[in-house]
C-alpha positions as CSV (number, residue, x, y, z in Angstrom):
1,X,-38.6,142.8,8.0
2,X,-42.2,144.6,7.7
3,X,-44.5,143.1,5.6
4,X,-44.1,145.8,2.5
5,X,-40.0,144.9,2.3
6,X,-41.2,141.2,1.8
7,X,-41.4,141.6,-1.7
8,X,-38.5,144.0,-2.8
9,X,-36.5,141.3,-1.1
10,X,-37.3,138.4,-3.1
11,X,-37.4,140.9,-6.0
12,X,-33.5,141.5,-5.2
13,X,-33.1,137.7,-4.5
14,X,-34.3,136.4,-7.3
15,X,-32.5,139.7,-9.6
16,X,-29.6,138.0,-7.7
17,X,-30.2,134.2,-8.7
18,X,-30.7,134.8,-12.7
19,X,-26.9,134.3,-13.2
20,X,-25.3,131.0,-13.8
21,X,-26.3,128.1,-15.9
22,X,-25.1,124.7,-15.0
23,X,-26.7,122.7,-12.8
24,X,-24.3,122.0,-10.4
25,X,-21.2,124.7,-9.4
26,X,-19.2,125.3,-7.4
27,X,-19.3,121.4,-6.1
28,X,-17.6,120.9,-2.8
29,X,-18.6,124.3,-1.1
30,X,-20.3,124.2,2.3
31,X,-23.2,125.6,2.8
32,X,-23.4,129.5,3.6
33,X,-21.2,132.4,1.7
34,X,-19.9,133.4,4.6
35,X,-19.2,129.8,5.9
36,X,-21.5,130.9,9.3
37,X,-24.4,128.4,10.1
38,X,-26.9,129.1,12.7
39,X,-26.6,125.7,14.3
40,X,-22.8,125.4,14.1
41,X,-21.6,123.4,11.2
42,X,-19.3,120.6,12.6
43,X,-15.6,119.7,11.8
44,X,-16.3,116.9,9.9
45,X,-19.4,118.1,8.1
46,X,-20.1,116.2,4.8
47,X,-19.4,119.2,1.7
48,X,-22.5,119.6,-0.4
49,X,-22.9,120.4,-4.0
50,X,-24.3,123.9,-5.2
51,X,-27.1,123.9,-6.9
52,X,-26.4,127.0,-10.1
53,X,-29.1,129.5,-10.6
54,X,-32.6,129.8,-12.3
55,X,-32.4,131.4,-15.6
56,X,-35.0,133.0,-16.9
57,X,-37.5,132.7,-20.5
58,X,-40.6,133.7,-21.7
59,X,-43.9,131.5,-22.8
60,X,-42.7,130.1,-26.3
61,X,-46.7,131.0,-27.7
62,X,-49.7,132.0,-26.9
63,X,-51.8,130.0,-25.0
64,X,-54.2,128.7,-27.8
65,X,-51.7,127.6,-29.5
66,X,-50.2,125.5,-26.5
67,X,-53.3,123.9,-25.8
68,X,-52.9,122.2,-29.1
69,X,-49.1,120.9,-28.4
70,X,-50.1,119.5,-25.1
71,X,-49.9,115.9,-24.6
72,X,-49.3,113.2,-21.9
73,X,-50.3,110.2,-20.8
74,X,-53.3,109.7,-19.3
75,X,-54.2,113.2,-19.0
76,X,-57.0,115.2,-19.9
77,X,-56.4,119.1,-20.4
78,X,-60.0,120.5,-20.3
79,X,-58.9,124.0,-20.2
80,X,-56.1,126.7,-21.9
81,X,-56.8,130.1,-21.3
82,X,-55.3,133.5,-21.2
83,X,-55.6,135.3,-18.1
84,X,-55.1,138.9,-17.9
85,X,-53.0,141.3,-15.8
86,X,-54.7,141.9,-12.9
87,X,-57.7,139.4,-13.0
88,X,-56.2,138.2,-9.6
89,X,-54.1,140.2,-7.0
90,X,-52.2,139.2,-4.2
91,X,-52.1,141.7,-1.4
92,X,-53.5,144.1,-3.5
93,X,-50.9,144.3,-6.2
94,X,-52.2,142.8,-9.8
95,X,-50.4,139.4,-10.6
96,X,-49.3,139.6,-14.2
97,X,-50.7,138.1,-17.6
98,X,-50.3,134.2,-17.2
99,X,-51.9,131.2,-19.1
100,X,-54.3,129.0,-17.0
101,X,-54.1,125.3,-17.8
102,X,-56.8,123.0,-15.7
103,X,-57.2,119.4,-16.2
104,X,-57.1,116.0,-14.5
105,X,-55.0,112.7,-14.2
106,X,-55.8,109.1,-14.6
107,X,-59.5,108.9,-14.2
108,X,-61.2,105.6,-13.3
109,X,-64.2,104.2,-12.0
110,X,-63.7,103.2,-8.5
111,X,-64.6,99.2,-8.2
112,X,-65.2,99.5,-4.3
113,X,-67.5,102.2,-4.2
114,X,-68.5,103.0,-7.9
115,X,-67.4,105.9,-8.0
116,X,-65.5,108.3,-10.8
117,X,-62.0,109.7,-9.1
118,X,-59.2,111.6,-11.4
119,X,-56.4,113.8,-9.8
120,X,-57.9,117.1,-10.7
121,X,-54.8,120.1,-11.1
122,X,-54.5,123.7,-12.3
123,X,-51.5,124.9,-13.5
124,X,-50.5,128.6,-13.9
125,X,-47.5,129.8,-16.0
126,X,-46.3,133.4,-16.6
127,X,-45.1,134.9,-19.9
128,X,-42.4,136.0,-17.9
129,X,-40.9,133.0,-16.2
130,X,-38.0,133.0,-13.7
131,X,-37.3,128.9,-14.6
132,X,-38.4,127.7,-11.6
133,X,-41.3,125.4,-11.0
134,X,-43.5,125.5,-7.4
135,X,-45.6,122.8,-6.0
136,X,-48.1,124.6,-3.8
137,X,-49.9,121.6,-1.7
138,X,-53.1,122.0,-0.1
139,X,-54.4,121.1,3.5
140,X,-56.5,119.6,5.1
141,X,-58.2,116.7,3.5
142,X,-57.4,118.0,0.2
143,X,-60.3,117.5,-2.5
144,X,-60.2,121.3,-4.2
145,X,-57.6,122.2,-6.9
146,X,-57.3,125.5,-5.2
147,X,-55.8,128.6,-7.2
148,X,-52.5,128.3,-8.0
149,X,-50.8,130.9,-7.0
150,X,-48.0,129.3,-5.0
151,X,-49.0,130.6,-1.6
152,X,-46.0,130.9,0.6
153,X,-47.2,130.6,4.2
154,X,-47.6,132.2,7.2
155,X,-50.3,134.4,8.1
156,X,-51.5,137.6,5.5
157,X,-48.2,136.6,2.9
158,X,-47.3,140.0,1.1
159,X,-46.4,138.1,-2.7
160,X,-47.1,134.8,-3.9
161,X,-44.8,132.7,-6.3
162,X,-46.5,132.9,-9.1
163,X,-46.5,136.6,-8.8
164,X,-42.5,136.8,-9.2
165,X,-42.6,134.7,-12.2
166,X,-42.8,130.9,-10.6
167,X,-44.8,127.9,-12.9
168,X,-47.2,127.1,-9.9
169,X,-49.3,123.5,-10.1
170,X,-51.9,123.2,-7.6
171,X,-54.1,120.1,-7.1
172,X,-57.1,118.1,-5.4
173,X,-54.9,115.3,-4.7
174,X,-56.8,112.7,-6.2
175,X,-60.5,113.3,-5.1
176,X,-63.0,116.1,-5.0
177,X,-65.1,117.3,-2.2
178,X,-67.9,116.1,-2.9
179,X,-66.1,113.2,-2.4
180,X,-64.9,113.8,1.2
181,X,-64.4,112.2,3.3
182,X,-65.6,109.1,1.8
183,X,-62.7,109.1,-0.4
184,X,-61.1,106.9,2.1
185,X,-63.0,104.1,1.3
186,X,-61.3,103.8,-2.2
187,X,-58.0,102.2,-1.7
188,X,-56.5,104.1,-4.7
189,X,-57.6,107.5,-3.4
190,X,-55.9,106.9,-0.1
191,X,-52.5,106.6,-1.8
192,X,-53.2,109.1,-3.9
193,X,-53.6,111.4,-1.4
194,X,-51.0,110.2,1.0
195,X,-48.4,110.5,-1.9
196,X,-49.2,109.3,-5.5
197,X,-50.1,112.6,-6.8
198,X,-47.4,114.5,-6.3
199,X,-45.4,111.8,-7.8
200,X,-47.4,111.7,-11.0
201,X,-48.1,115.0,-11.1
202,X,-44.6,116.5,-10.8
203,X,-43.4,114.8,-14.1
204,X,-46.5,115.6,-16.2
205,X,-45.9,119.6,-14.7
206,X,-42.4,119.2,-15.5
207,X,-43.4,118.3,-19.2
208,X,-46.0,120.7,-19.6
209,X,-43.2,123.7,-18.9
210,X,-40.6,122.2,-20.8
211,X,-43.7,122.6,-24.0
212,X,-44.5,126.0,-22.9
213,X,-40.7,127.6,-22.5
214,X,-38.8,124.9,-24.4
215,X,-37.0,124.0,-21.5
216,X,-37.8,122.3,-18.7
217,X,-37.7,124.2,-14.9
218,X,-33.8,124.8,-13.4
219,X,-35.2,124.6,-9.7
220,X,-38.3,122.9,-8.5
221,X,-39.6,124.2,-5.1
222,X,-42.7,122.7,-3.2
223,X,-44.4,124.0,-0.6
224,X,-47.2,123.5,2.1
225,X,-48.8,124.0,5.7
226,X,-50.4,121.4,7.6
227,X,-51.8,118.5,5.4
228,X,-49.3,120.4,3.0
229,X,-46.5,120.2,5.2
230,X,-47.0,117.0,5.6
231,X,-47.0,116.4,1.9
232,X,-43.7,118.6,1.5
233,X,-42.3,115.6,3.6
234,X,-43.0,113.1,2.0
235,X,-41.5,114.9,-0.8
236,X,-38.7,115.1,0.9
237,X,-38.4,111.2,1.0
238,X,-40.2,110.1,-2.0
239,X,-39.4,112.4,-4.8
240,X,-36.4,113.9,-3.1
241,X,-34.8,113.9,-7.3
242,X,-37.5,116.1,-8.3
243,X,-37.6,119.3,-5.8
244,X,-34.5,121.6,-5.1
245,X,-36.3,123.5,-2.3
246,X,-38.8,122.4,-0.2
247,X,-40.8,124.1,2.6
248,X,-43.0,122.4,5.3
249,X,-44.9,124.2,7.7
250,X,-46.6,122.6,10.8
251,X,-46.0,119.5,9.0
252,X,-48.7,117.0,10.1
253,X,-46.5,114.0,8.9
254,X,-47.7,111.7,11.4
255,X,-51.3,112.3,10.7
256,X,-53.3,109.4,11.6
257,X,-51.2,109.9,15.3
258,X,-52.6,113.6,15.4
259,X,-56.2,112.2,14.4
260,X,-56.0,110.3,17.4
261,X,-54.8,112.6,19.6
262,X,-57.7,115.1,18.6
263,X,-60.2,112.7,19.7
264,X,-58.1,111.8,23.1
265,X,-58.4,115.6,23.7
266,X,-62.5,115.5,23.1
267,X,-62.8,113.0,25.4
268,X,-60.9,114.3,28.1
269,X,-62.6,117.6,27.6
270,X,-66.0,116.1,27.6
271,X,-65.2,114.3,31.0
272,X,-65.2,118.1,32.6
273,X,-68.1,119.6,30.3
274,X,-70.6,121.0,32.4
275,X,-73.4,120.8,29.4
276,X,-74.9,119.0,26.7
277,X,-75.2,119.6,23.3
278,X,-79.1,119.2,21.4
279,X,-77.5,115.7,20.5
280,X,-77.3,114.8,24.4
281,X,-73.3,114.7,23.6
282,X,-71.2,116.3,26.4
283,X,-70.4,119.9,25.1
284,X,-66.7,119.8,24.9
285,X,-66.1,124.0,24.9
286,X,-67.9,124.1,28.6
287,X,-64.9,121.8,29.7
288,X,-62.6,124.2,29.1
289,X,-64.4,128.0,28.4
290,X,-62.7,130.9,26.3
291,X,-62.4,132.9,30.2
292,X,-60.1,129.8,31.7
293,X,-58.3,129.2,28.8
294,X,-57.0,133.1,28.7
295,X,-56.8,132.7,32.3
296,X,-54.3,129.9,31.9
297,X,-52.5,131.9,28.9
298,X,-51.9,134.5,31.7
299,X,-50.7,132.0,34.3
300,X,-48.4,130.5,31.7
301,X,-46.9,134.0,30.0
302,X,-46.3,135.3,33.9
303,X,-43.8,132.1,34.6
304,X,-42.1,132.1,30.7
305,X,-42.7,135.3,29.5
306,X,-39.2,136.8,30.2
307,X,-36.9,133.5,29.9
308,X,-35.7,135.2,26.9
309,X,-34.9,138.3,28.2
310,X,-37.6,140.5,27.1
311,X,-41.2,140.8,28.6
312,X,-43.2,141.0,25.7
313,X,-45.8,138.5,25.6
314,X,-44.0,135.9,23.4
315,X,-42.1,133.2,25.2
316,X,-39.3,132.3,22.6
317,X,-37.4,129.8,25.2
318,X,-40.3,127.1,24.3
319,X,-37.7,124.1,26.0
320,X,-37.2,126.3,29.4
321,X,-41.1,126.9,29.7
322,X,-42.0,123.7,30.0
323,X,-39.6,123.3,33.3
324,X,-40.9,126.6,34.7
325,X,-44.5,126.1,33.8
326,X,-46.5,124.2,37.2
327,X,-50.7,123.6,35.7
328,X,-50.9,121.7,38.9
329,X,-49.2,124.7,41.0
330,X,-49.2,127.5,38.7
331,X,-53.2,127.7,38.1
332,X,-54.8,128.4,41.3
333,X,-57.3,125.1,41.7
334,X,-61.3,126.0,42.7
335,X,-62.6,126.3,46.2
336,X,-65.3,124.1,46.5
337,X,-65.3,123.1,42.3
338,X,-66.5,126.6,41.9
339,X,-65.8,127.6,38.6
340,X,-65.9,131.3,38.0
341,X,-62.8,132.1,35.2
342,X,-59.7,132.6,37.9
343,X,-59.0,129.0,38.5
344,X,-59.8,125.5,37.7
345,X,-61.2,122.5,39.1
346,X,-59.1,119.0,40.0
347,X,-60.5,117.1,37.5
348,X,-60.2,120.0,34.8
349,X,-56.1,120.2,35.7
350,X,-56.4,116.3,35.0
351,X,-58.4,116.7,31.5
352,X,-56.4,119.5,30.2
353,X,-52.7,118.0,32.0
354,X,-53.7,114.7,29.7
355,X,-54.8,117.0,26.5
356,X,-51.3,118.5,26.8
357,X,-49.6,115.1,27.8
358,X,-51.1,113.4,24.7
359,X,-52.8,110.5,23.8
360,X,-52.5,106.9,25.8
361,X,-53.6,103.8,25.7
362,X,-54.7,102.1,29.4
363,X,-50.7,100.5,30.0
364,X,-50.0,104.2,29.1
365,X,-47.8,104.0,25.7
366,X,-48.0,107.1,23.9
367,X,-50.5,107.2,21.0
368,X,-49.0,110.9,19.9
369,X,-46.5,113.6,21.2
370,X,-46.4,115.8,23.9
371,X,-47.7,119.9,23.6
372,X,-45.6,122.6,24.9
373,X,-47.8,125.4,26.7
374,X,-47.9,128.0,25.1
375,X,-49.8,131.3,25.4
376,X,-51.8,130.7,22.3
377,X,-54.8,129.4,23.7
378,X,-57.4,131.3,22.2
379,X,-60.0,130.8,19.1
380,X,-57.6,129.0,17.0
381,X,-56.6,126.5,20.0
382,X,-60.2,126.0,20.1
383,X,-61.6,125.6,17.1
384,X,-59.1,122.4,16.6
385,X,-59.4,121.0,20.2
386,X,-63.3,121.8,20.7
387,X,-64.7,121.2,17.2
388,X,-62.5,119.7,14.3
389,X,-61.6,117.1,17.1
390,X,-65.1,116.1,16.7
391,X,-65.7,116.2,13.3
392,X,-62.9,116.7,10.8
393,X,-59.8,114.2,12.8
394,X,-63.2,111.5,13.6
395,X,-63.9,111.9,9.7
396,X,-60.2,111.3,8.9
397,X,-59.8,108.4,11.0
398,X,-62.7,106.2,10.3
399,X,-62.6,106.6,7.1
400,X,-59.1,107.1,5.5
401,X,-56.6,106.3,8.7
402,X,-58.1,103.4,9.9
403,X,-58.1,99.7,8.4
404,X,-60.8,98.5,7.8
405,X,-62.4,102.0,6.8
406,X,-65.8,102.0,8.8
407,X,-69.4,102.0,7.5
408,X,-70.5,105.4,5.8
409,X,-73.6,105.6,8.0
410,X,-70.6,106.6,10.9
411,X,-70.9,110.1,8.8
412,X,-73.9,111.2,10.7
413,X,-72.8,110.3,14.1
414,X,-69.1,111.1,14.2
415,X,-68.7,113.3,17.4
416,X,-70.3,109.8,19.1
417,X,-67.1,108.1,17.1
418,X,-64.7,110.3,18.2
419,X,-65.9,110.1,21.7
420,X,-65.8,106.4,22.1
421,X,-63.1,105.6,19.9
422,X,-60.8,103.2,22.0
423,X,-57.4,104.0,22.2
424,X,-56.6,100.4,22.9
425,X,-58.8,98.7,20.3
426,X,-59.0,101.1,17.0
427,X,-56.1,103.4,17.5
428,X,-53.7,100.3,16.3
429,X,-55.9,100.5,13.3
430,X,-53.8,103.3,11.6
431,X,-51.0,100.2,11.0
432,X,-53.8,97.7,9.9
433,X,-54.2,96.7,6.3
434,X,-56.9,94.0,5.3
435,X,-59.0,92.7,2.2
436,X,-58.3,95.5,-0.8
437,X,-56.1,97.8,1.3
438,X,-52.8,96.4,1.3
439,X,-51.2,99.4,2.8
440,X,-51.9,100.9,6.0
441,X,-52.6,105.0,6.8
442,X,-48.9,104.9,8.5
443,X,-47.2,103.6,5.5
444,X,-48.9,106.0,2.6
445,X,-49.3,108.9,4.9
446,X,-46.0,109.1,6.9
447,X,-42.3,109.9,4.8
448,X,-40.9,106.5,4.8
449,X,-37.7,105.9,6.1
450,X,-38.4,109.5,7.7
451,X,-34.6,110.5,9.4
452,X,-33.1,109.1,5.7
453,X,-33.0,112.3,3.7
454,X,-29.4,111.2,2.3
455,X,-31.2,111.4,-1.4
456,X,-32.5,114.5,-1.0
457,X,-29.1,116.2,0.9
458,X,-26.1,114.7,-1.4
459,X,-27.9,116.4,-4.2
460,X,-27.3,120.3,-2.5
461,X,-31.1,120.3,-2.2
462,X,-32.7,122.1,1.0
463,X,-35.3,121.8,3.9
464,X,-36.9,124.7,5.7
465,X,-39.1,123.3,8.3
466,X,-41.1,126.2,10.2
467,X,-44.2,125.2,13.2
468,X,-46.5,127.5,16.0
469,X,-45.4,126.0,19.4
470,X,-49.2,126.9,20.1
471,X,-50.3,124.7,17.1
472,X,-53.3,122.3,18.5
473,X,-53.4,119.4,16.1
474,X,-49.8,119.2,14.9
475,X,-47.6,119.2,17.7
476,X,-44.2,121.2,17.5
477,X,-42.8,118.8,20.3
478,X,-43.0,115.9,17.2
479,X,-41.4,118.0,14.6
480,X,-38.6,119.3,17.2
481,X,-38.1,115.6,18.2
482,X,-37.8,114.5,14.2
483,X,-35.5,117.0,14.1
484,X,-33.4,115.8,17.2
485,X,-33.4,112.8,15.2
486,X,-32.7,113.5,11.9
487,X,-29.5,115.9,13.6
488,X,-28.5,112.4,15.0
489,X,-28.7,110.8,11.9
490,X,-26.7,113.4,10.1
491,X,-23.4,113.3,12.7
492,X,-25.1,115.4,15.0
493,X,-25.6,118.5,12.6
494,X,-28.1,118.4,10.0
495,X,-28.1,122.1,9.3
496,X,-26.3,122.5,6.1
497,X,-29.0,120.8,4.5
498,X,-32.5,121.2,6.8
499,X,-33.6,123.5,9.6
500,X,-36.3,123.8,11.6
501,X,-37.6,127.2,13.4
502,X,-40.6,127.5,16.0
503,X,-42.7,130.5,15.7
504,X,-43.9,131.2,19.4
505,X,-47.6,131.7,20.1
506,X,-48.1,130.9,16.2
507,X,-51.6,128.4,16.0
508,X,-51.5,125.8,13.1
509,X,-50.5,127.5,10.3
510,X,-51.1,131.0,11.3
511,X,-52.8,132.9,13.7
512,X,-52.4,133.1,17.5
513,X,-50.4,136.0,19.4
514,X,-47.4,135.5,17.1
515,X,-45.6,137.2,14.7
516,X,-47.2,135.3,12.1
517,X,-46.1,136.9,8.3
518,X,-43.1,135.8,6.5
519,X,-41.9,134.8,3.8
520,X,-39.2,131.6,3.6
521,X,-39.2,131.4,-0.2
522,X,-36.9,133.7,-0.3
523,X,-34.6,132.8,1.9
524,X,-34.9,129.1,0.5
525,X,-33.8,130.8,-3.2
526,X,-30.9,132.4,-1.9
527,X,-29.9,129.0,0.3
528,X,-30.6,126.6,-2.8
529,X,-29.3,129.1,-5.6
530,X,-26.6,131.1,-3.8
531,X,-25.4,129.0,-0.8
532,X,-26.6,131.4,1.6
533,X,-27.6,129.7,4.4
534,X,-30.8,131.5,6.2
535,X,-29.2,132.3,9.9
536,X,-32.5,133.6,10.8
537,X,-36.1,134.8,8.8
538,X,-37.6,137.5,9.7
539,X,-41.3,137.6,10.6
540,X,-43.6,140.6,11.5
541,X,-46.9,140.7,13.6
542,X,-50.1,141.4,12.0
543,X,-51.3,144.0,14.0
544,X,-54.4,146.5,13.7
545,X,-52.6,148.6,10.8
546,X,-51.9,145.7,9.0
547,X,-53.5,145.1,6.0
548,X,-55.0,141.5,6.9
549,X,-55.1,141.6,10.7
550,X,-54.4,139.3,13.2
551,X,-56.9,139.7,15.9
552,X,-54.4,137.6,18.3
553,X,-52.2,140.1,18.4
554,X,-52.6,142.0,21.7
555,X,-53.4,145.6,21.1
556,X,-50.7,146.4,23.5
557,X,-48.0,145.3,20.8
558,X,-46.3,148.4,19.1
559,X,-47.3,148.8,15.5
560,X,-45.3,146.6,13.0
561,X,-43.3,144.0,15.7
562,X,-41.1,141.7,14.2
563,X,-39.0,139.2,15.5
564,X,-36.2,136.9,14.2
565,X,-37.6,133.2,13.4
566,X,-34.4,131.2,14.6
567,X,-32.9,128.0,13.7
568,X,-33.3,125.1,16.1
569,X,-32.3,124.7,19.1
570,X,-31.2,128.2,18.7
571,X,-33.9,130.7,20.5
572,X,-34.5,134.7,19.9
573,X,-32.9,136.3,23.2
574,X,-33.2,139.7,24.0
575,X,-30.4,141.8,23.8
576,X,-31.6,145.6,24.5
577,X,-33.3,148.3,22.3
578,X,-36.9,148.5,20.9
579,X,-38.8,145.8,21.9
580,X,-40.5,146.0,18.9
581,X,-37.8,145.4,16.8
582,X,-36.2,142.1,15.1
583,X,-32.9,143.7,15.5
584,X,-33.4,143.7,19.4
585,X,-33.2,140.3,19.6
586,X,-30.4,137.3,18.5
587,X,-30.3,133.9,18.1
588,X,-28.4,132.2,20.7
C-alpha cells in the first residue's frame, strides 16, 4: 500500500465500522470473516467474542462551556480551548476543529526529594467523533505531555488518529523533564511511570468523553513505540478491561534488562576503541567505525540476502540468517590488526560477537536477549549502541532501574557508570527493593504475569505486536521469544487474539533500510470491530520521493517499494514479478 492509500483505507474502514451498537455480537465467532488466519488457527481453538462497532457523535457544546462541567477527582484542568481547522496538520493535510483540554493529576510534594510531581496530560477531542478513544504513549523516559494527536507508528505515518475523528490523551507520565532523570529517585514517580498513569488516567479520559459526547467511548485503543510499546504491554496485563485494541511497537517491556545490555555493549566496544574522548573515556564509535559496520552489513546481506527468494537488500528469513551468517568466518579478520574498513580485528569479532550475544555476568547467565544480524547497522544502530548506551540507558539505570537509586552527583559522570557498571554486582539491582522503594524496576516496569493475557483475550480484545530485527536497544529476538511463549501458553496458537510481525532492517521504531511506513490502526479497527483478522499489513519504503525520507533506504530501491509485514513465524517469500511490489511477495 503506498503511503497516499493509507488514509482512504482507514477512511473506508472506519465508514465500515459505524454500524452496529451493542457491545458484544455476534459472540462465539472466530476470529477472521473469512475464517483464514495467518498463523493457522488450531482445531480446538478457544471461540472469542466480537466486539460491535464504534458509533459515531458530535461534541455535546462548545468548549467553554465544557470547561465549566468538568470535574474529577484530584484533577486540575488548567486549560479548555478551541482549536481551529488547520492550526495543526499531519502529513500536510489540516486536522479538523477540535477542543484542547490540558491539565494534570494528583499533584504532591515529593517527601524524598522535595519536589512538586503531578501526571501532566493533554487531551484532544473532535466535534466530529468516531466513539473511540486512543491512548497515544510516549517513549523514552517520558516527562513531555507531547501533542496528542494519536500518532500511529512507523516511520513518516500518512494520518494520525485524532485526524479521523479518535479522542486522543497524551501524557508525561507522571514527571516533567526538568525532572529527568532524577525522577527515579521518587518512589511514586517510578510507579507512575512504570504503570500508574495509565491506570489513572484512562478512567478520568474515559469521564471527560462521556461529559463532552454524553456517552462514554465504544472502543478504546492505546498505542506506543519503544518506552510506549512497553507501556501498551503493560496495558495489556494491567488494564486489559479498559482497551479493545492495543498496539506495541519495539516494545521495550523488559527495560531495566535492555539498560543493561546498552552498557554491556559500551564496554565491549570501548575494549576495541582505538581513541579517547576529551574525558580520557575510551571512545566507543572508534571500536566499531561507520566504514566496518557497513562493511559487515555487506558481509551479512551477501550470505541472507536471498533466503527469501528475492535479492533485494532486505532479508525477511530473520530465523535462517542467523544459521547462515559466520562474523567469525564470514568477515574477513585483519592481517597484522590492520584496520583499514574491509575487515576486522580478533578482538573486534570478540567485542561485537558479545554485543550481538548479549549481556553476561562472569558464570555467563544471560543478563538480556540475543540480537539477530541484521543489515541495519548504520546511524540509527549507532546512535543507541555508541551514545545512548552511555548516557540515556546509564541515566535509566542508576537512577530509576536500580535499587537503591544512586547519588545524583552520578549525573555528571555517567559514561564512567555505564563503563564500570558490574554485571555481577549492580545488574541484580533491577530486582532490589530497600528503605522507601518497596517495589523493584522489574516488578513496576515489566507486564506482570507477562504470557497471562487470558483477561485481555476472553474479552474479543486484540494485540498487534510489530519490531525492526535491526532494532539496537530492544531486541526482536525477546519479543519473538515472548511470543513463542505466550503461543505456548495459548494451546500453541495465540493468533486469534495477538500477533507479532518483524519489520526487516527496521531500527527502533523506524528508520534503517526497511520499509518503515504503515499504518496498523487500521487493520486493528477492522480486527477488533469487524473480525477481520490482519493476514498481513502492508508497509512502504520511504524513499527519495517520499514526502519524509528515509535516508536508509538505498538509492538503488525502486521508487515507492512495499512489502507485506507478516505474521509470526510466517516470513515474506518471494514469489515472482516486480520486486518492488508487496504483491510480489507471500507469507509462508
Amino acid at each position: 500500500m503506498k503511503g497516499t492509500s493509507i488514509a482512504v483505507a482507514a477512511a473506508a474502514a472506519l465508514a465500515l465500522a459505524a454500524c452496529g451498537s451493542s457491545d458484544v455480537e455476534n459472540a462465539g465467532n472466530t476470529n477472521g470473516s473469512s475464517g483464514n488466519s495467518s498463523t493457522g488457527t488450531s482445531a480446538n481453538a478457544t471461540a472469542l467474542p466480537q466486539l460491535s462497532a464504534a458509533t459515531p457523535a458530535t461534541l455535546a457544546s462548545t468548549c467553554a462551556a465544557l470547561a465549566a462541567r468538568l470535574s474529577y477527582a484530584n484533577t486540575t484542568f488548567a486549560t479548555v480551548t478551541d482549536v481551529a481547522a488547520g492550526t495543526l496538520t499531519v502529513a500536510g493535510k489540516p486536522i479538523a476543529e477540535h477542543c484542547l483540554i490540558q491539565g494534570s493529576m494528583n499533584q504532591r510534594v515529593s517527601s524524598v526529594d522535595g519536589k512538586t510531581y503531578a501526571i501532566g496530560f493533554e487531551m484532544r477531542l473532535p466535534l466530529a467523533w468516531n466513539g473511540r478513544f486512543f491512548y497515544q504513549a510516549n517513549g523514552g523516559l517520558d516527562g513531555n505531555v507531547v501533542t496528542a494527536t494519536g500518532e500511529i507508528g512507523g516511520g513518516g505515518p500518512t494520518n494520525d488518529a485524532l485526524n479521523i475523528g479518535f479522542a486522543v490523551i497524551s501524557s508525561d507520565a507522571g514527571h516533567s523533564s526538568s525532572q529527568n532523570p532524577l525522577f527515579g529517585l521518587d518512589p511514586q514517580a517510578r510507579l507512575d511511570y512504570g504503570y500508574n498513569a495509565v491506570a489513572t488516567l484512562t478512567p478520568m479520559a474515559k469521564q471527560v468523553i462521556r461529559l463532552a459526547y454524553g456517552k462514554g467511548p465504544d472502543r478504546s485503543y492505546f498505542e506506543g513505540c519503544s518506552n510506549g510499546g512497553r507501556h501498551a504491554l503493560v496495558a495489556a496485563a494491567r488494564s486489559s478491561a479498559e482497551y479493545d485494541g492495543i498496539i506495541a511497537g519495539d516494545p521495550g517491556f523488559h527495560l531495566p534488562k535492555a539498560a543493561i545490555g546498552e552498557m554491556w555493549s559500551a564496554q565491549q566496544l570501548a575494549k576495541v576503541a582505538t581513541a579517547t574522548t576529551s574525558g580520557g573515556l575510551p571512545d566507543i564509535t572508534t571500536g566499531f567505525t561507520a566504514t566496518e559496520r557497513q562493511m559487515v552489513a555487506a558481509k551479512i546481506l551477501a550470505k541472507c540476502d536471498a533466503l527469501d527468494g528475492a535479492t533485494d537488500g532486505l532479508i525477511q528469513d530473520i530465523k535462517a540468517c542467523q544459521a547462515n551468517f559466520s562474523l567469525a568466518t564470514d568477515v574477513p579478520t585483519c592481517t597484522n590488526n590492520v584496520r583499514d574498513g574491509t575487515c576486522l580485528t580478533t578482538a573486534q569479532k570478540d567485542a561485537i560477537g558479545n554485543v550481538f550475544s548479549g549481556p553476561r555476568n562472569s558464570t555467563g547467565d544471560a543478563l538480556y536477549a540475543s540480537f539477530p544480524y541484521d543489515a541495519g547497522l548504520g546511524n540509527g544502530w549507532s546512535a543507541w549502541k555508541q551514545s545512548n548506551s552511555i548516557t540515556l540507558d546509564p541515566a535509566a539505570a542508576a537512577f530509576t532501574f536500580t535499587t537503591l537509586p544512586q547519588s545524583a552527583s552520578i549525573l555528571s559522570q555517567l559514561s564512567t557508570y555505564a563503563l564500570n557498571f558490574s554485571m555481577d554486582n549492580d545488574a541484580p539491582k533491577i530486582f532490589a527493593t530497600g528503605g522507601v522503594y518497596t517495589e523493584s524496576s522489574w516488578s513496576f516496569m515489566t507486564p506482570p504475569d507477562e504470557t497471562n493475557l487470558s483477561a485481555l483475550k476472553q474479552r474479543g480484545a486484540k494485540l498487534m505486536v510489530y519490531h525492526g530485527t535491526s532494532d539496537p536497544v530492544f531486541s526482536s529476538n525477546d519479543t519473538t521469544d515472548w511470543y513463542q511463549r505466550l503461543t505456548a501458553a495459548n494451546g500453541g496458537d495465540a493468533s486469534n487474539f495477538a500477533r507479532l510481525y518483524t519489520i526487516a532492517g527496521m531500527n527502533h521504531c523506524s528508520g534503517g533500510p526497511s520499509t518503515d511506513q504503515f499504518d496498523m490502526l487500521t487493520p486493528m479497527i477492522a480486527w477488533v470491530e469487524q473480525g477481520t483478522a490482519p493476514d498481513s499489513v502492508i508497509a512502504s519504503a520511504r524513499d527519495a520521493s517520499s514526502a519524509s525520507p528515509n535516508s536508509d533506504v538505498p538509492s538503488s530501491w525502486g521508487a515507492g517499494r512495499t512489502r507485506p509485514l507478516c505474521p509470526y513465524p510466517k516470513v515474506a517469500r518471494y514469489k515472482g514479478g516486480d520486486i518492488d511490489s508487496a504483491s510480489s511477495f507471500a507469507c509462508s
